[in-house]
C-alpha positions as CSV (number, residue, x, y, z in Angstrom):
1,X,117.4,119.8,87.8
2,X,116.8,123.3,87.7
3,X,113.0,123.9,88.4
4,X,112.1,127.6,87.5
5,X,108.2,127.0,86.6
6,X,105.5,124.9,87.8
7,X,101.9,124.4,86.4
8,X,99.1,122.5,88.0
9,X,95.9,121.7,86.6
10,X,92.6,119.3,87.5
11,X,91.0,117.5,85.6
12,X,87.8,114.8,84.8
13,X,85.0,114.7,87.3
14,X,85.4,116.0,91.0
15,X,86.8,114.8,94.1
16,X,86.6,115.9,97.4
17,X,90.6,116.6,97.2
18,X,90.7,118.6,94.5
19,X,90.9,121.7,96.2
20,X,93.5,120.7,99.1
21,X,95.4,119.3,97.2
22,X,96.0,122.5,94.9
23,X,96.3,124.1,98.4
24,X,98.7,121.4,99.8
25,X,101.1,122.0,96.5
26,X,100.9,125.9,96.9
27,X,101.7,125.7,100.0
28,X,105.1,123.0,99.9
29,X,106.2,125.3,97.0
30,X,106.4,128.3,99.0
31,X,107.8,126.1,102.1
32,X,111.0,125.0,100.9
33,X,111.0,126.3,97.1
34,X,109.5,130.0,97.3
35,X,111.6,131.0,94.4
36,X,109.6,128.5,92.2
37,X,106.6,130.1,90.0
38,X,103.3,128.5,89.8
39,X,100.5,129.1,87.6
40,X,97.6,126.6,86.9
41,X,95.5,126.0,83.4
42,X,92.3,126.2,83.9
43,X,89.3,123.2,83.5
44,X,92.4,120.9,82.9
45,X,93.7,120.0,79.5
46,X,90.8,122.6,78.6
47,X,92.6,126.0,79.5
48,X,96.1,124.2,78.3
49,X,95.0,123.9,74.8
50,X,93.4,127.3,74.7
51,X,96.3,129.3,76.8
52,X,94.1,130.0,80.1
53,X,95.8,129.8,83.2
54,X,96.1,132.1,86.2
55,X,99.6,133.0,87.9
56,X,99.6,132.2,91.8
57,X,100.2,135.5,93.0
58,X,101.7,136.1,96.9
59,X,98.4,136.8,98.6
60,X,97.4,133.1,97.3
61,X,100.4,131.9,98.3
62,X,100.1,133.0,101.8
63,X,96.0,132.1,101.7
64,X,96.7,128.6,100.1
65,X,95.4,127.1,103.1
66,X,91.7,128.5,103.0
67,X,91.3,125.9,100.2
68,X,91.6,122.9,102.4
69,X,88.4,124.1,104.0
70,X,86.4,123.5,100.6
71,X,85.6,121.0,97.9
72,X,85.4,121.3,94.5
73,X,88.4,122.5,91.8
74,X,89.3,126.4,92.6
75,X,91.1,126.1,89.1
76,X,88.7,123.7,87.2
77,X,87.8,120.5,85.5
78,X,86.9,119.1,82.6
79,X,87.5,116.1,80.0
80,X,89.4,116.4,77.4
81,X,91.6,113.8,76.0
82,X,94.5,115.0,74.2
83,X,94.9,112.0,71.8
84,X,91.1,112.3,70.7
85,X,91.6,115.0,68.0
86,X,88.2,114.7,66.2
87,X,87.2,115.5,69.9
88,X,89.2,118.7,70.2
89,X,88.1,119.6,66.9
90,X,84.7,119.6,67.5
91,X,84.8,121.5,70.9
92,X,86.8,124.1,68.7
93,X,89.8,123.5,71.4
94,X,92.2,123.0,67.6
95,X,92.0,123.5,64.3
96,X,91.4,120.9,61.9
97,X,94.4,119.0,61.3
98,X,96.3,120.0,64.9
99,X,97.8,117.7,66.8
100,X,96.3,118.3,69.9
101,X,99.3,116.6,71.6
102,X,101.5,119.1,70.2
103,X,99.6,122.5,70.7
104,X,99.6,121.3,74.3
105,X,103.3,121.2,74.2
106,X,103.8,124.3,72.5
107,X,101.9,125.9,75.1
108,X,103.8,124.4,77.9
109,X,107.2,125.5,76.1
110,X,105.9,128.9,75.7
111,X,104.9,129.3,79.2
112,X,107.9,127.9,80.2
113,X,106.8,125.2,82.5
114,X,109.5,122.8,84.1
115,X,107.1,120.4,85.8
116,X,103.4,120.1,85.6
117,X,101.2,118.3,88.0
118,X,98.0,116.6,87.1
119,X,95.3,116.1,89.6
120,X,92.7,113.2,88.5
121,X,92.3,109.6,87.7
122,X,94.0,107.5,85.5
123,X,92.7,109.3,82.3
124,X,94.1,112.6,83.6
125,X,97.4,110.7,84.5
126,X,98.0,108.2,81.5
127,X,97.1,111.8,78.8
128,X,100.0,113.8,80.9
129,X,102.2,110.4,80.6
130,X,101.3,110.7,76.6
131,X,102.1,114.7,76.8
132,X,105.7,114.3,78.4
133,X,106.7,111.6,75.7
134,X,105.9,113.4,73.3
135,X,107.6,116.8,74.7
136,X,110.8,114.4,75.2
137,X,110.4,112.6,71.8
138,X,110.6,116.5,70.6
139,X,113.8,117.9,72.5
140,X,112.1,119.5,75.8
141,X,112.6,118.1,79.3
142,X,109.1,118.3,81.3
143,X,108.7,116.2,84.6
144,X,105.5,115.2,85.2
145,X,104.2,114.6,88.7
146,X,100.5,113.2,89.0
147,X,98.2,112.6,91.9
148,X,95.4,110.2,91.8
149,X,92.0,111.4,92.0
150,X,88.7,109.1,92.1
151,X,86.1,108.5,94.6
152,X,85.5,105.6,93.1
153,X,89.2,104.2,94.3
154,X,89.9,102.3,91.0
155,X,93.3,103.4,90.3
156,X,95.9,100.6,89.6
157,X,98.7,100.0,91.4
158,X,97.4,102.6,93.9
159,X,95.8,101.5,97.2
160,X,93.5,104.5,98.1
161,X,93.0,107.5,95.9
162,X,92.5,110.9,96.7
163,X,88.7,111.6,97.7
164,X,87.2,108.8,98.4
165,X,87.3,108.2,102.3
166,X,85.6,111.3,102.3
167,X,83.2,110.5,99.0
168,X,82.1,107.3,101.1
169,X,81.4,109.1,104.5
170,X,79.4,111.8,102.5
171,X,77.1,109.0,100.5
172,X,76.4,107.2,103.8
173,X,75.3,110.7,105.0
174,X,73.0,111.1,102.1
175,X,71.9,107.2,102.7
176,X,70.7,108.8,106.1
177,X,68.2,111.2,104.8
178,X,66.8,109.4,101.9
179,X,66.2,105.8,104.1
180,X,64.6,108.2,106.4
181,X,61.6,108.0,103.7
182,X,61.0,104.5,104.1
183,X,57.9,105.5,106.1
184,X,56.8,107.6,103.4
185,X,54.3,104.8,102.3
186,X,53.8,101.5,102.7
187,X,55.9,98.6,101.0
188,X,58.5,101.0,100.3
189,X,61.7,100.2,97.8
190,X,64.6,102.4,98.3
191,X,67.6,102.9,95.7
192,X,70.5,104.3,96.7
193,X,72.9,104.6,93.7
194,X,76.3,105.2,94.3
195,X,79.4,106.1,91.5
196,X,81.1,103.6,90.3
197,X,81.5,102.8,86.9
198,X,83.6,99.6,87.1
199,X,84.8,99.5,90.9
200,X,82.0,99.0,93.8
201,X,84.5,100.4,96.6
202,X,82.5,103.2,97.0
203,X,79.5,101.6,97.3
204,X,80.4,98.9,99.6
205,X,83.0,101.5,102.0
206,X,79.6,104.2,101.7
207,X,77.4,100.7,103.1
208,X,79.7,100.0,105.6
209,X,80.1,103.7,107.2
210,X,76.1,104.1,106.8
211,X,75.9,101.1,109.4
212,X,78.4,102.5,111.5
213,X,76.5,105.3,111.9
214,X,73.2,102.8,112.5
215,X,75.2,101.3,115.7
216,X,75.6,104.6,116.9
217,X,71.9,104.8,117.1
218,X,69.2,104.2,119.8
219,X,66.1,102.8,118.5
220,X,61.8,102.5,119.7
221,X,60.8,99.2,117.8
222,X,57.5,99.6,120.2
223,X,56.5,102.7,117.8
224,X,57.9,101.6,114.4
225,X,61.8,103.2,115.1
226,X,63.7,99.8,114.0
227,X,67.5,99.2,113.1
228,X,66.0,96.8,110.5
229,X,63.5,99.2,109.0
230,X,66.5,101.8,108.7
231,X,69.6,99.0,107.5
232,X,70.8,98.0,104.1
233,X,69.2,95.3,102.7
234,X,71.2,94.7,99.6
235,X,74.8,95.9,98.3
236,X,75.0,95.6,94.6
237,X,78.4,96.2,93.1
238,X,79.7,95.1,89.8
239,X,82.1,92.4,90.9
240,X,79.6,90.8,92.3
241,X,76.9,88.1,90.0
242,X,73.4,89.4,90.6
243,X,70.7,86.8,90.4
244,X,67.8,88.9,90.3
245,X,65.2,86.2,90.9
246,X,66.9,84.6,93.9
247,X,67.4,88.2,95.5
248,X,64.0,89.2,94.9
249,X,62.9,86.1,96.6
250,X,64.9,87.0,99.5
251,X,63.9,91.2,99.3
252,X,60.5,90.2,99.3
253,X,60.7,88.6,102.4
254,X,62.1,91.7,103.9
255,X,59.3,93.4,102.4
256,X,56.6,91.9,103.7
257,X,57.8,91.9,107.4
258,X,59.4,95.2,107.7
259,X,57.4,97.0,104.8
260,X,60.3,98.5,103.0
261,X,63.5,97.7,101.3
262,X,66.8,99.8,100.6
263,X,68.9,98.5,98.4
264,X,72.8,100.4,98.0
265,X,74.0,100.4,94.5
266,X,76.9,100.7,92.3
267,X,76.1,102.2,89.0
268,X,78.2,100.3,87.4
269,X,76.5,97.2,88.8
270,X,74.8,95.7,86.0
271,X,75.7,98.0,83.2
272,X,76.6,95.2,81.1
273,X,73.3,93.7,81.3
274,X,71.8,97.2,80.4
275,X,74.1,98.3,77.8
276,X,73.4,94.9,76.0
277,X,69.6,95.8,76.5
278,X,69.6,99.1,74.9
279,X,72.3,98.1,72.3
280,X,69.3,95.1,70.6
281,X,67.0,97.5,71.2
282,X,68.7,100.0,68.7
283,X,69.9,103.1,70.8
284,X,73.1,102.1,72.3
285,X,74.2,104.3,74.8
286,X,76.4,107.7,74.8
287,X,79.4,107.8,75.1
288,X,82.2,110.4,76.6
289,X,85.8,111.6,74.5
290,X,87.1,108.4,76.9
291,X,84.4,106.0,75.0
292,X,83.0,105.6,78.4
293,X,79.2,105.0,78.8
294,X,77.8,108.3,80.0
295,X,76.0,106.8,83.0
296,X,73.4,109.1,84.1
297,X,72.0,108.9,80.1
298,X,71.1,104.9,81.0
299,X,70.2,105.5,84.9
300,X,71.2,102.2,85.8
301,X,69.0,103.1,89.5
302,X,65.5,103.2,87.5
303,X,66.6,100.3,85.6
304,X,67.0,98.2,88.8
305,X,64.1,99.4,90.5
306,X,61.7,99.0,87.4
307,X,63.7,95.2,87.9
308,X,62.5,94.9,91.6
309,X,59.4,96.9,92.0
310,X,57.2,94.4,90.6
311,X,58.7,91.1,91.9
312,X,58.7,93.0,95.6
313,X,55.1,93.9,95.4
314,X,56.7,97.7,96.0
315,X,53.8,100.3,96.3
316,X,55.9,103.4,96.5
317,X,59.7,103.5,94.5
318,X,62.2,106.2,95.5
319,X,65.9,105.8,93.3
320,X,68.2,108.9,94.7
321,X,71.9,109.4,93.7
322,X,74.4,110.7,95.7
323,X,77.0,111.0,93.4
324,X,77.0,115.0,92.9
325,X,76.6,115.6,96.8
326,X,80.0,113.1,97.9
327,X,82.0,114.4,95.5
328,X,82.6,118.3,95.4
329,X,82.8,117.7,99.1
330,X,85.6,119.2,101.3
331,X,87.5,116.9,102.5
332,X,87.5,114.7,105.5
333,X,90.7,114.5,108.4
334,X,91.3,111.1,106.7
335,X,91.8,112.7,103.6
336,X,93.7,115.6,104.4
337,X,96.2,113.7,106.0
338,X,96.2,111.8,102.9
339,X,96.9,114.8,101.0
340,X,99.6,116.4,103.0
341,X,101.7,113.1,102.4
342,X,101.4,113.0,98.9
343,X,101.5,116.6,97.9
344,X,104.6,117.0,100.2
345,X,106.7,113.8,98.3
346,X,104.7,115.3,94.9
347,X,106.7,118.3,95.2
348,X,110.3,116.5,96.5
349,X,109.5,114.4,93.3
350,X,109.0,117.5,91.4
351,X,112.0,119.0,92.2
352,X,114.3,116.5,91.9
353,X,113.0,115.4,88.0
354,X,110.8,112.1,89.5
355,X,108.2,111.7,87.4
356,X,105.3,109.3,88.3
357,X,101.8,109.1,90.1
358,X,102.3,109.7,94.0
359,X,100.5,106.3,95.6
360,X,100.8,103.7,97.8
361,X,102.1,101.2,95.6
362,X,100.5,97.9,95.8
363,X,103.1,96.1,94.0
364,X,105.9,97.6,96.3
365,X,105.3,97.2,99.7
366,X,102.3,99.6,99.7
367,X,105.2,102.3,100.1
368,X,104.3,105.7,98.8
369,X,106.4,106.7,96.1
370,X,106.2,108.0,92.4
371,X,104.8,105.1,90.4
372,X,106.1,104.9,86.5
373,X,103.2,106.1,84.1
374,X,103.1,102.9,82.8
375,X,101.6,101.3,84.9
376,X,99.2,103.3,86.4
377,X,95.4,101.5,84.4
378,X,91.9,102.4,85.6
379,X,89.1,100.0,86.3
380,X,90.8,98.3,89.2
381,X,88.7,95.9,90.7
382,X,87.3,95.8,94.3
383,X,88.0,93.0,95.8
384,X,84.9,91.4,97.4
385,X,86.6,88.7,99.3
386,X,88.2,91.1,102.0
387,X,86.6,90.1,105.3
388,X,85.0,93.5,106.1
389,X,82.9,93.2,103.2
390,X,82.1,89.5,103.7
391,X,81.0,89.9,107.0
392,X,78.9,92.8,106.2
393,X,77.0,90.6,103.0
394,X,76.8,87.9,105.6
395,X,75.1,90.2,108.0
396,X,72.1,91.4,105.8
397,X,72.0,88.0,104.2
398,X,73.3,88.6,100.7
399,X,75.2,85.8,99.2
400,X,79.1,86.5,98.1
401,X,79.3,85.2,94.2
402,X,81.8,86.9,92.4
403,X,80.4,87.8,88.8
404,X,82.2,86.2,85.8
405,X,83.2,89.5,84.0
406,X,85.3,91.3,86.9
């Protein structure tokens, strides 16, 4: 295959790889295919539909690397689905009655792209899967090469995404800071609320490097400085059932002999229960182009805390999100190594006419390969019964039940 012109873009909600790996995909280009243009759209599907992109130029070329120093999208994000035409309509993206699948293949074909790469999750993927079919279905050869993006590491068959090593060391740094407030009054209740709309990865991996950090500590007891004071107390994630009687029982007992609680939390944790709330109550929640629940219009952190404050006897309540801090992060060495594998077989992929989603494929060997578009789903689960996580519940005291609807 003859690869003459190569677009990238980024797209749904941050990741602290977005950056690099734009950088990382520069930078094999002009390695061992220099000859090969680039130019990226801009704010994902966004700038495709409208025609914005920006051609790589030689000084980027030979700067690419800066970008591994940063977080955040150089190029930009945003969500647009491309089979959600009442969607595109309304942002003014098309006109009514376009085919927002074809004006982004008409752009493509006019710009004269060969391959396209998609940075994101499995919406970003599975919508560049629907764009190629429907270029092929239409006479015009476009190899797609995606790489998955999600700190919350829910990308099936793929066993760690882009981002979130470096998401989850971020959050337990934030988890530092705000526990540090438990002293802030007495009987204190602490909320951390981590991303995760169906996957608790991120909150248990964020969890388990806070108390990493907690062993590398030194501690007073004799003037109040205590390991327990400053530990997690509770790890709510939605795979797991949360009986929130029993755990209040045992909280409370936390409570009253250390004077505070903090409590790490998925936001998906529970969002059943509180979309089911609001939904009898007559103002279900928003929802995004994706139909997903916008989370941070139900705060799913004040919901448990208004849950726990009164059962714990909590004077003082503090709920803090770390979502927006982990994840326009730069990224982490674990990461960037990550990266450089996968943009470097992206690229041999690319050149060759392999399409797919670069991963670690759990279904093959964990080997890192292209993965078909088909099956590449979101929402993959965590899986609670991996000892790490076991041994950590059993180490604060939390029971292990898995909940009925993961």
């Amino acid at each position: 295959m003859s690869v003459r012109r190569v677009a990238l873009l980024t797209a749904g909600g941050f990741a602290p790889c977005l950056s690099s790996a734009v950088g990382g995909l520069i930078e094999r280009y002009t390695e061992i295919a220099p000859d090969v243009e680039i130019i990226a759209y801009e704010h994902g599907y966004y700038g495709l539909l409208r025609g914005d992109k920006i051609v790589i130029d030689a000084e980027t070329r030979q700067r690419a690397g800066v970008l591994h120093r940063f977080g955040g999208s150089p190029i930009g994000n945003s969500r647009v689905k491309l089979t959600n035409a009442k969607d595109c309509v309304k942002r003014g993206l098309v006109a009514e009655g376009q085919d927002p699948l074809q004006v982004a293949a008409e752009q493509l074909k006019a710009d004269g792209v060969d391959v396209l790469h998609t940075i994101g999750g499995d919406d970003t993927n599975t919508t560049a899967a629907d764009l190629a079919a429907y270029l092929a279905d239409n006479g015009y050869g476009l190899t797609v090469v995606g790489l998955p993006k999600t700190i919350d590491n829910d990308v099936v068959p793929i066993r760690q995404s882009l981002g979130a090593w470096t998401a989850a060391e971020e959050a337990a740094g934030f988890a530092a800071n705000v526990i540090g407030e438990h002293r802030s009054g007495p009987r204190m209740l602490i909320v951390h609320e981590v991303m995760g709309r169906h996957c608790g990865w991120l909150t248990a991996a964020a969890a388990a490097e806070y108390r990493k950090w907690l062993d590398q500590q030194e501690w007073v007891p004799g003037i109040g400085l205590s390991r327990e004071r400053w530990d997690v107390h509770a790890v709510f994630v939605p795979e797991l059932a949360i009986d929130i009687d029993a755990e209040a029982e045992r909280l409370k007992g936390i409570m009253d002999s250390q004077g505070n609680v903090n409590i790490f939390l998925s936001e998906g944790a529970g969002m059943h229960e509180i979309v089911d709330q609001l939904t009898a109550a007559g103002t279900p929640p928003e929802r995004d182009p994706f139909g997903h629940v916008k989370l941070d219009t139900i705060n799913p952190g004040q919901w448990f805390a208004k849950q726990f404050a009164d059962k714990l006897g909590a004077e003082k309540t503090m709920v803090q999100k770390s979502g927006y801090y982990s994840r326009a992060a730069a990224a982490n060495a674990e990461d960037l190594r990550l990266i450089k594998s996968m943009t470097d077989l992206a690229v041999e992929c690319a050149l060759r006419g392999e399409s797919g989603v670069i991963g670690h494929d759990e279904e093959r060997g964990d080997v890192l390969r292209a993965i078909e578009f088909p099956r590449i789903a979101g929402g993959k689960a965590f899986d609670v019964t991996q000892p790490w996580f076991g041994a950590l519940l059993a180490d604060i005291g939390q029971s292990l039940v898995p909940a009925s609807h993961s």
